[in-house]
N, C-alpha and C positions, 0 to 999 in steps of 0.2 A: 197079400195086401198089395193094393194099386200103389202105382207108382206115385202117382199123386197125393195115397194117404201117408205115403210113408216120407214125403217130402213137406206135410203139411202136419205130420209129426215134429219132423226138425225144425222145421220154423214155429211153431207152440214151445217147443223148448230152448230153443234161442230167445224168444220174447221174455221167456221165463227166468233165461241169467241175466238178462238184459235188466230186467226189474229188479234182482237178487241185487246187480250189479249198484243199479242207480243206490238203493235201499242200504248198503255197504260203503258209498262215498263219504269219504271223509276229507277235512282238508289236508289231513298229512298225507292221504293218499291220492288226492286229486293230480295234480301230475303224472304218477302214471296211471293209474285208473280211469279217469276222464278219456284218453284216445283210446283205449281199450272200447271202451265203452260204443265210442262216433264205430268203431270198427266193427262189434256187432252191431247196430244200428244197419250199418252199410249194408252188412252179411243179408242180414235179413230182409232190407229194402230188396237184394238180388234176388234172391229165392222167391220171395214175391212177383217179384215181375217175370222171374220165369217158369212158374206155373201161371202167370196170368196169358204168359206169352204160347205155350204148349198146351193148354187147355181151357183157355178160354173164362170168359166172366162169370158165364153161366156154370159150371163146371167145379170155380172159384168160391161161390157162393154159398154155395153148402158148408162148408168150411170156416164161413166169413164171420158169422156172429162173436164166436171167441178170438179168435186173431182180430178184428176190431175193438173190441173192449181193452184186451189186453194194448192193443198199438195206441189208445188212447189212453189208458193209465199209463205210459212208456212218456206220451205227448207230455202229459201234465208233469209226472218226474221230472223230464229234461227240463220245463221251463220252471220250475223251481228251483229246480239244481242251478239254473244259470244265476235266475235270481239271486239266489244265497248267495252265488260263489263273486255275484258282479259286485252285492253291496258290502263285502266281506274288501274286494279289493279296494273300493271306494274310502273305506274306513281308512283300511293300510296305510293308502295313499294320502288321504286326508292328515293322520296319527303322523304319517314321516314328514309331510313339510309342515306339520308344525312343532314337530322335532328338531328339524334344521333350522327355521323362523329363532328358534329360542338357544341355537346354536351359534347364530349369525348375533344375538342381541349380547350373549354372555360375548362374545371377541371383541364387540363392539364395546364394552360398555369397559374392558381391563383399558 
């Protein structure tokens, strides 16, 4: 096997824990799972560009249809995952100062 299929192996199956990965996020595990996650992300950005960088576009291409699909269900994960995770804080944030609002009124009111 070329070097290139066996590298474009690893990057199919890194896409692949990648998506395991998103698919497995939870909030009690967001914390550490979430930079896990930016870090394959990363991994695989690398491998990408350096087969793009050692063998060219054309080369690349053949390869391309499934590493695309998957990089774009990877795409949509992540902006959901942020989603969730941004209006989840929102709530939080919202739920605590009016937590504290109604904290400020009981001191106020003895």
């Amino acid at each position: 096997m070329e070097e290139i299929e066996l590298k474009n192996s690893e990057l199919m199956l890194m896409l692949d824990d990648v998506m395991n990965s998103f698919e497995n996020l939870t909030f009690d595990n967001f914390d550490d799972q979430f930079p896990k996650i930016l870090n394959q992300m990363e991994l695989v950005h690398h491998i990408k560009s350096e087969l793009l960088e050692n063998y060219g576009i054309d080369k690349l291409i053949e390869f391309e249809p499934e590493a695309h699909s998957k990089a774009k269900i990877i795409e949509e994960l992540f902006n959901e995952t942020v989603k969730i995770f941004s209006e989840e804080d929102k709530r939080i944030k919202r739920e605590l100062a009016s937590s504290m609002n109604k904290k400020k009124l009981n001191v106020y009111n003895r």
